[in-house]
N, C-alpha and C positions, 0 to 999 in steps of 0.2 A: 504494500500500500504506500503511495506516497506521501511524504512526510507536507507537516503543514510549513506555506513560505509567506511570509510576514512582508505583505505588500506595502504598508504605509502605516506610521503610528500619530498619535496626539497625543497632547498633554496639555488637561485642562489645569488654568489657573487655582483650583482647589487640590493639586494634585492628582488627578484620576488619570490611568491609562488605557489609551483606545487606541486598540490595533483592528488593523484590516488583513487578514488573511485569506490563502487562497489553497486549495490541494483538488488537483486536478481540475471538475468541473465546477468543486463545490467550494463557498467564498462564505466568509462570515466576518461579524465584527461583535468583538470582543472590548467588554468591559471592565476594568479594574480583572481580569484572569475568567470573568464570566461571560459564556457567548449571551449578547444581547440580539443577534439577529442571523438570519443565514437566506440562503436560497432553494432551501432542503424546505419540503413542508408548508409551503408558504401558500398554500389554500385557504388559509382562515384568513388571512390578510386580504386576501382577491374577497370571501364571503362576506370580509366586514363591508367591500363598497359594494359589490353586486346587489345582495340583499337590504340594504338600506334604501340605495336612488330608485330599485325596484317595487319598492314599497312605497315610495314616495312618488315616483312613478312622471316626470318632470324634466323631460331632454334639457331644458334655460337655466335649472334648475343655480344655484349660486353654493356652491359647497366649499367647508374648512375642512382640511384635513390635519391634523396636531399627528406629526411624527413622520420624515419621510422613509424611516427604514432603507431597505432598497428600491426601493418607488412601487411592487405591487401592489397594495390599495389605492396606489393613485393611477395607476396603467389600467385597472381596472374600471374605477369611476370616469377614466377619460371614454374608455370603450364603450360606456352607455350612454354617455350624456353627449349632446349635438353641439353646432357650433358657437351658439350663441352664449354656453354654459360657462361660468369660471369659476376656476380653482382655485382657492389661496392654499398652500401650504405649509409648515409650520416646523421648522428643524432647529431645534436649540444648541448644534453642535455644527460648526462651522462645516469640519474636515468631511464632517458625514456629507453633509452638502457637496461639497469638492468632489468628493469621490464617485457620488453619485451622476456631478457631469464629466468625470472622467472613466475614473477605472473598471468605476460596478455599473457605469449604465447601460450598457446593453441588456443585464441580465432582464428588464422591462422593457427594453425597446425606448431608452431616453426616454419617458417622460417630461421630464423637463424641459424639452426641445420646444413642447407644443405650445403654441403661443396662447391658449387658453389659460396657462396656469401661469398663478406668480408664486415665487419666492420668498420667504419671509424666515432669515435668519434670525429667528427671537423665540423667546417663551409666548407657548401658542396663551398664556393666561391674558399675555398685553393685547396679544389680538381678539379674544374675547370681549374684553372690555372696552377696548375701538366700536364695536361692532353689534350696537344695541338690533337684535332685530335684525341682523347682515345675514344670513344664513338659513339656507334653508334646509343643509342635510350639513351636521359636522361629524367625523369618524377623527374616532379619538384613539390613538394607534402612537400610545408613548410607555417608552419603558416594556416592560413586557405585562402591564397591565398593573390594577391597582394595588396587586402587594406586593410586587418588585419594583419600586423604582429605584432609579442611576441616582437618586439623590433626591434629600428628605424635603426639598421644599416643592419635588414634583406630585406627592401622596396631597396637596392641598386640591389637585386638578378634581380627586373622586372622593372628598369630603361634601359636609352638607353646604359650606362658604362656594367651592366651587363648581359644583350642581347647580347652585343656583346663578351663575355668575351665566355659566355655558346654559342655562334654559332662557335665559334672558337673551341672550346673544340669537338666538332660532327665530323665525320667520312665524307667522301662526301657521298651523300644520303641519309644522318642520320634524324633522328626525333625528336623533343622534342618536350616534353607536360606537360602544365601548368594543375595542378587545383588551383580555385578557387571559393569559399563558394558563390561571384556575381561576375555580369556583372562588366567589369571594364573600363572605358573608360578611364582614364590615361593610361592604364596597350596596350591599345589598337592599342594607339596611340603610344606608345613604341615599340608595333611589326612590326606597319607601317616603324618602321628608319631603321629596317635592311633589307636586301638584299636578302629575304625568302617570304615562302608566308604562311599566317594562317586562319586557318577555326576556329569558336565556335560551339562546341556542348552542347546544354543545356540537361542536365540530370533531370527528374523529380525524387521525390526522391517517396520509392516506400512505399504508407501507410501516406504520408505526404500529405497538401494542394493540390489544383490544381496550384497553383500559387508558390508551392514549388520546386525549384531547385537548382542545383548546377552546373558548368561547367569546362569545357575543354576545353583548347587553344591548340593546334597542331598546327605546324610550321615545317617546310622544306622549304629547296632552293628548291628542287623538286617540283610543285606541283602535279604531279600525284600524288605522295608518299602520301599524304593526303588524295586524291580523289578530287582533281580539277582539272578543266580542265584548260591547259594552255592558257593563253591569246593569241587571234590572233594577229599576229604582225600588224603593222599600213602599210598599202601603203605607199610606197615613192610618192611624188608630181609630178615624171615624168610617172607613172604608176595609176595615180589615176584615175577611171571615170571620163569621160567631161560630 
């Protein structure tokens, strides 16, 4: 088997180190010694955009995407949505960015290239808060979900401060969708505080365990928009069966 070869490194000002490796076909970028991402498996990333713009259902559609990874969820949402659509994207790490118009872009087919989408080297929280109402499907695709992140002030993104930050930011009838690496029951109970409603879709991953997944949180105030049925309302007391 071929050993692994250390394409390009970082070094972020907090100290962390971020390498880009490559062994044969297969490329990963590694965090502080843990892979944070690869090109292995990468279906649930394609599932987070498919299933959400499909649901929302909106070629114009104006989508955020928080985290470029190696650009499959955004190669994805460009695949569905027509020309009028645009993409902001949200990559808190420079190099990753870099690498993405260089070394690792092909692995999507450049994304980046397509003039629909912009750029935004920052914390996707600033661009939430830009963005009263700007969006009408965001796919949230940082870290390896809410109980891994690269760093502690990323865990504020799937708190009840920033659920509501990112519900405020959505369009009316809008979507958002988390992924994450597991099941999260903080993360859960966080989506219970706001004022929406959310489904889990667990992805098995394809060539992996039986017991191998990864998932998807989907949220709307809508819940048809998801594919739930809306809750029957209760009887009032002077209408109820005797």
């Amino acid at each position: 088997m071929p050993i692994w070869n250390t394409l390009a490194r970082a070094d972020t000002a907090a100290g962390d180190e971020i390498l880009l490796r490559e062994r044969g076909s297969l490329y990963e970028i590694r965090f502080n010694g843990l892979e944070l991402m690869s090109n292995l498996n990468h279906q649930s990333e394609t599932l987070l955009a498919e299933r959400s713009l499909r649901l929302h259902d909106r070629h114009d559609a104006r989508v955020l995407i928080g985290g470029l990874g190696m650009g499959f969820t955004l190669r994805a949402a460009l695949e569905l949505l027509g020309p009028a659509a645009q993409v902001t994207v949200c990559e808190l790490i420079p190099e990753i960015a870099d690498w993405n118009r260089g070394r690792i872009g092909h692995l999507a087919g450049h994304p980046l290239r397509d003039p629909r989408v912009t750029l935004r080297v920052a914390d996707v929280m600033e661009v939430l808060l830009e963005h009263r109402a700007g969006f009408d499907v965001i796919l949230m695709d940082t870290d390896n979900g809410p109980d891994f992140t690269v760093r502690p002030a990323n865990g504020r993104l799937y708190g009840e401060g920033g659920l509501a930050v990112l519900r405020k930011a959505l369009r009316p009838g809008g979507i958002a969708a988390f992924w994450s690496a597991t099941v999260s029951d903080p993360f859960e109970r966080a989506l219970d505080s706001q004022p929406w409603h959310w489904r889990r879709d667990d992805i098995q991953l394809v060539g992996g365990r039986a017991d191998a997944f990864h998932h998807i949180y989907l949220t709307s105030a809508d819940p048809a928009r998801i594919g739930l049925r809306p809750e029957p309302a209760a009887a009032s007391p002077e209408l109820a069966p005797t």
